[in-house]
N, C-alpha and C positions, 0 to 999 in steps of 0.2 A: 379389409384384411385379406380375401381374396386377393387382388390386385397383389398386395405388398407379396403375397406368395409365389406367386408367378413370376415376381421380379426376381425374387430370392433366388429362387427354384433356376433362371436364365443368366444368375450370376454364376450360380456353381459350376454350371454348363460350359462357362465361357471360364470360368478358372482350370477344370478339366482339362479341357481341348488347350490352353496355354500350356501348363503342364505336361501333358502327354508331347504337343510341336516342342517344346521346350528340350526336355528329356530324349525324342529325338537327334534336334539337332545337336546338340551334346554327344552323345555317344557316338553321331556319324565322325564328328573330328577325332574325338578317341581313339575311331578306327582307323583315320587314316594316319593317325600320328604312329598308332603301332604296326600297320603295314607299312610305314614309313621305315620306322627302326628296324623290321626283317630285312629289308632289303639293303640298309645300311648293315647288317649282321652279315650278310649273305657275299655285300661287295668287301667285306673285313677277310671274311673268310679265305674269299679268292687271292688278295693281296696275301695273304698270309702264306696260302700255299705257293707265289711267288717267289716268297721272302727264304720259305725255306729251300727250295730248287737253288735259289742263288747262293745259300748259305753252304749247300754242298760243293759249292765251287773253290778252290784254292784261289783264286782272283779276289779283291776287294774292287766291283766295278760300280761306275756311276748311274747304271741302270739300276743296282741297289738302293741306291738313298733315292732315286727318284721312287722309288717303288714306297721307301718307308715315310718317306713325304706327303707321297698319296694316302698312307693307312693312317698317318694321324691326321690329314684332313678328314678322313671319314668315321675316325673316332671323334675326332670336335664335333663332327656332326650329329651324331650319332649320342653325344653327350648335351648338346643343347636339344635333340629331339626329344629322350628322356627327361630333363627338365621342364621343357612344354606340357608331357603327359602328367610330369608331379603338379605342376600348374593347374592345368586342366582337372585333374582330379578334385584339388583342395578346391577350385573352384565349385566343383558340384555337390560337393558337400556342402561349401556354404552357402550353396541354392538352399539344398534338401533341407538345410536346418531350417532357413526362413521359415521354406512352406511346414514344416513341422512345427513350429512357433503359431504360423498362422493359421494352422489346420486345427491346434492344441485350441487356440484361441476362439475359432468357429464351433470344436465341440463344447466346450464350457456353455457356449451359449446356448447351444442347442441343448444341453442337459436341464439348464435354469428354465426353458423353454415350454422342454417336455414335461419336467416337476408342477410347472405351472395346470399345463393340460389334465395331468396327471388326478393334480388337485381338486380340479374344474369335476373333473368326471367322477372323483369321489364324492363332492357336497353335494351332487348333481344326481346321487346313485336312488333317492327314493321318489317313487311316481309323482306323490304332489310336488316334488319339483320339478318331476320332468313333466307332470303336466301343466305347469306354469311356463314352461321354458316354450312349451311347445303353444298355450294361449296368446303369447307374447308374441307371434309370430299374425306376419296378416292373414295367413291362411295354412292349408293344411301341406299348401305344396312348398312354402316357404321355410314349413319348421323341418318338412323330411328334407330340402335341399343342407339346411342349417348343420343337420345330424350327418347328414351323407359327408360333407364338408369334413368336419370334427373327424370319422372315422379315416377321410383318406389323407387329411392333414397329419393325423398321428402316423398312420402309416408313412406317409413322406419322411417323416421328418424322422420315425426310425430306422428308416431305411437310409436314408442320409448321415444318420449319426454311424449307422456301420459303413456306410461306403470310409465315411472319414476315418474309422477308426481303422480298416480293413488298409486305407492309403497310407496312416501314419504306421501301423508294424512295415508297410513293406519297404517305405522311407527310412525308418529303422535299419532295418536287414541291409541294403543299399549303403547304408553310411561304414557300416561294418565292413560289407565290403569295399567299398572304396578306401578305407583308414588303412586296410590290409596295403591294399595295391600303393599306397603310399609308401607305406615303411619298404615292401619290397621294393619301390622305385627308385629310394635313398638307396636302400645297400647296390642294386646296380651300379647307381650313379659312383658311387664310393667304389666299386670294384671297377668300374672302367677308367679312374681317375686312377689308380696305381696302374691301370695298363696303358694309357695313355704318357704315364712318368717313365716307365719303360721303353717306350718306342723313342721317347725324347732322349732317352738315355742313346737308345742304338744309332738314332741319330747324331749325337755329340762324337760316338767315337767313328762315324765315319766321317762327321767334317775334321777329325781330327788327322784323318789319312788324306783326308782332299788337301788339308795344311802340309802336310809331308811333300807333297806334288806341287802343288803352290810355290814350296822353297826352288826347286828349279825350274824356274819362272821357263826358262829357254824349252824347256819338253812340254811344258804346259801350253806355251802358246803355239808349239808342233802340233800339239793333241791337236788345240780348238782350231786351228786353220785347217789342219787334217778332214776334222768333221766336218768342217764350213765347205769345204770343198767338196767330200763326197756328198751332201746334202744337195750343193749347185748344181752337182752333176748330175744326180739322181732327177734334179727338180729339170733340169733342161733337157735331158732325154725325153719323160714323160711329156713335157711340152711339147715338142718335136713331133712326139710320134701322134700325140693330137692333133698338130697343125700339119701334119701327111693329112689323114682322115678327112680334116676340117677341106683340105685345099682337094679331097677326089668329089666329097657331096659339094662341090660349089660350080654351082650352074649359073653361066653369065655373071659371076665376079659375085655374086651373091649368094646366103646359105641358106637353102629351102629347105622345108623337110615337107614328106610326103603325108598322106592322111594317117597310115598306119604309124608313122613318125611324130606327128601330132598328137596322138593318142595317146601314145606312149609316155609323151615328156607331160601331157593333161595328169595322166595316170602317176606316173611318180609323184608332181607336184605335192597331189593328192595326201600322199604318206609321207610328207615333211614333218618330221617329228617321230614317228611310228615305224622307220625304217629297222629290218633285222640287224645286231653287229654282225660286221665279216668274221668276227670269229666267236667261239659261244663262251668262253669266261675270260675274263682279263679285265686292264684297269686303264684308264686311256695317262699317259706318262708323257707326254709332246701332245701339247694344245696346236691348234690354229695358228697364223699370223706372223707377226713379226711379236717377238717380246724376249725379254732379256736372259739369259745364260742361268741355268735354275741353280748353277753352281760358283758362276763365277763375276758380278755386277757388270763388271768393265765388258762384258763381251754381249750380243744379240746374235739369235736365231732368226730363221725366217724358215717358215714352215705352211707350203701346201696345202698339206690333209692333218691328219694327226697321227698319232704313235699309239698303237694299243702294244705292253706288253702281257704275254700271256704263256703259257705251257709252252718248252721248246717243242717243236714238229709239230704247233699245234697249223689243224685244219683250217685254211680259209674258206670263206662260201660268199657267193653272191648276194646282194640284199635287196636286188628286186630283178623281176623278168628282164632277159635283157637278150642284146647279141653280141658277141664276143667279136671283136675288132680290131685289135691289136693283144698279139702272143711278142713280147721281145724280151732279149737281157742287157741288163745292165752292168756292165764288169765291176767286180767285185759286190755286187749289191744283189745278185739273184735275178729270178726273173721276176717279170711284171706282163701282169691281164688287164685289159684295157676291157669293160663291157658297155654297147652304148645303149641307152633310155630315151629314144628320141634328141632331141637337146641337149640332154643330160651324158655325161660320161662318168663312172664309176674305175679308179683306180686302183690297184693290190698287187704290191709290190714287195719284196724280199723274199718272194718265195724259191723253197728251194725245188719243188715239183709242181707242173703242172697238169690237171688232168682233163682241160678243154683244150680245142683247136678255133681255129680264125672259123668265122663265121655260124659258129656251134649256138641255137638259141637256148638259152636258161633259164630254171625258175628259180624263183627265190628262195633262197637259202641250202641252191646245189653249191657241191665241193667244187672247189677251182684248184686246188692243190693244196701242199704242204708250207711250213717256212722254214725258212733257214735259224738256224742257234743264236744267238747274239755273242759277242766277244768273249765272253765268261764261259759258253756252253751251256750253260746251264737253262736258259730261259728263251724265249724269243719275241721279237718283236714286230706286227703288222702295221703295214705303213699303209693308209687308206686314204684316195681324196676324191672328190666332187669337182665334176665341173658342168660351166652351163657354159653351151656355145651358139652366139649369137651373131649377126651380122656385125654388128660392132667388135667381136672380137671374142678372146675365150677368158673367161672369171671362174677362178677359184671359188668352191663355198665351204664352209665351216663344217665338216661333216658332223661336231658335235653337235648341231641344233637338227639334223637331219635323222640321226638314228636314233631310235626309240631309248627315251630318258626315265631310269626305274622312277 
């Protein structure tokens, strides 16, 4: 009987400890689903306040619907993350009921258990039976172990019957609140669903103006050539003025870089991923790469760095230690800061002030200047690229896998 106690006694032990890692890990993803959603709130916000700088604008421009593009992607996001946490809730309710079933189910027996003990210790209550109980034993040390047993058996097992009872109120309380955080998760979900109809709405009447533009096909394709142009222009300048740089540090036809130079591109590598934005609120609105016209099928982009728009005049800043290396402009496109990271070069371009010079070293996240308004006035946009420069030649990289990702 002892034994079988012991066994009991290391089963609860190990349902505890499941229960508590359980409830754990549970609640850590709960948190990150809802630090998830602030941050998706936080990048709403920002496009919002975009939306409304461009809406004081008398222009209907295409940096608008690229903005209101951006805000319903992070509303669908932002609406499947809430659904996760409605998920994730229902689901730990229907833990806690199990273990509430099974807890219900462990005290029954432990009530029938104690009744019995209970019993034992009332027919047991008068001396010739307890001195029968106690002759029955082989000696005197085995009836006081017998009695010792019975006293801290009762004990356990009352003590066990409050732990469980003490588990199932708090499993209780727990379900209440979670049932709440439910319904409140619905009405969200259902309140961001008429504002996600709304954006689709602001959406439809601006491709309804981009149809207006469309009908004279001859201006439209002025437009996109126009752009494609200044973007080549923009993109081979910066080039240029890299492969100046590239062609002074090359010694014997080849690109060395120094220890201090080493160090430095080890050290950025470092913060691939964790890198500060050039600028501190906005939305990134021009991806990477090559890929197609976000407004018009038939046509493709080819893009450098990326596009963040953000607050017109807003501040750019450096996003890691660096030395400034190239100050130039580019007509009509503002100017452009060139900072190098060993290997690495860091580009920021459209600004309309600048407030470092050639050879100035930097920390990260000092002012480099102002930017220029974008077409409308209203807004502006920072043009940002990465590059890594090797013997083989100079490569473009993604800067959105490089800057720190909420």
């Amino acid at each position: 009987m002892r034994k079988n106690f012991c066994i009991q006694s290391g089963l609860f032990l190990l349902i505890l400890m499941f229960i508590g890692g359980n409830s754990f890990s549970q609640k850590s993803k709960t948190e990150r689903l809802k630090a998830k959603e602030e941050v998706l709130k936080k990048q709403l916000a920002q496009t919002q306040e975009l939306l409304n700088a461009t809406r004081n604008s008398q222009k209907t421009t295409l940096s608008e619907l690229r903005i209101i593009n951006k805000q319903i992607a992070y509303k669908e996001e932002l609406l499947m993350n809430m659904n996760s946490q409605i998920r994730e809730t229902e689901r730990q309710i229907d833990l806690n009921r199990k273990e509430i079933k099974e807890l219900e189910s462990d005290l029954e027996r432990l009530k029938k258990e104690f009744v019995e003990m209970v019993r034992f210790a009332y027919k047991n209550r008068k001396k010739e039976y307890n001195a029968m109980y106690l002759f029955s034993s082989d000696g005197y040390s085995q009836a006081y172990r017998r009695m010792k047993y019975i006293e801290q058996y009762t004990a356990n097992r009352t003590r066990k019957a409050n732990e469980i009872m003490k588990m199932q109120e708090e499993l209780n309380e727990q379900n209440l609140v979670l049932l709440k955080n439910v319904a409140s998760k619905k009405e969200l979900v259902e309140s961001f669903d008429r504002e996600k109809q709304q954006f689709l709405e602001v959406k439809r009447q601006q491709q309804e103006v981009l149809s207006k533009i469309k009908e004279d096909k001859v201006s439209l394709q002025k437009k996109l050539d126009d752009q494609k142009a200044e973007q080549e222009r923009i993109a081979a300048a910066i080039r240029a003025e890299i492969e100046k740089e590239l062609a002074r540090s090359r010694k014997n036809n080849t690109f060395q870089l120094s220890p201090e130079a080493k160090l430095a591109s080890t050290s950025f590598e470092k913060n691939r991923g964790s890198l500060p934005w050039p600028v501190t609120r906005g939305t990134i609105t021009k991806r990477f790469g090559k890929q197609r016209h976000s407004q018009v099928a038939t046509a493709f982009v080819q893009n450098n760095g990326i596009d963040i728009s953000t607050l017109k005049g807003a501040n750019v800043r450096v996003v890691f230690d660096g030395t400034v290396t190239s100050v130039f402009t580019i007509l009509g496109s503002g100017q452009t800061v060139i900072v190098s990271h060993g290997a690495y070069r860091t580009v920021y371009s459209n600004l309309k002030t600048v407030e470092v010079k050639l050879n100035q070293k930097l920390k990260t996240k000092q002012t480099i200047g102002t930017l220029l308004p974008d077409n409308s006035g209203s807004i502006s946009e920072s043009h940002f690229e990465i590059w890594k420069i090797s013997n083989s030649g100079m490569n473009p990289q993604n800067p959105a896998i490089w800057l720190y990702r909420n």
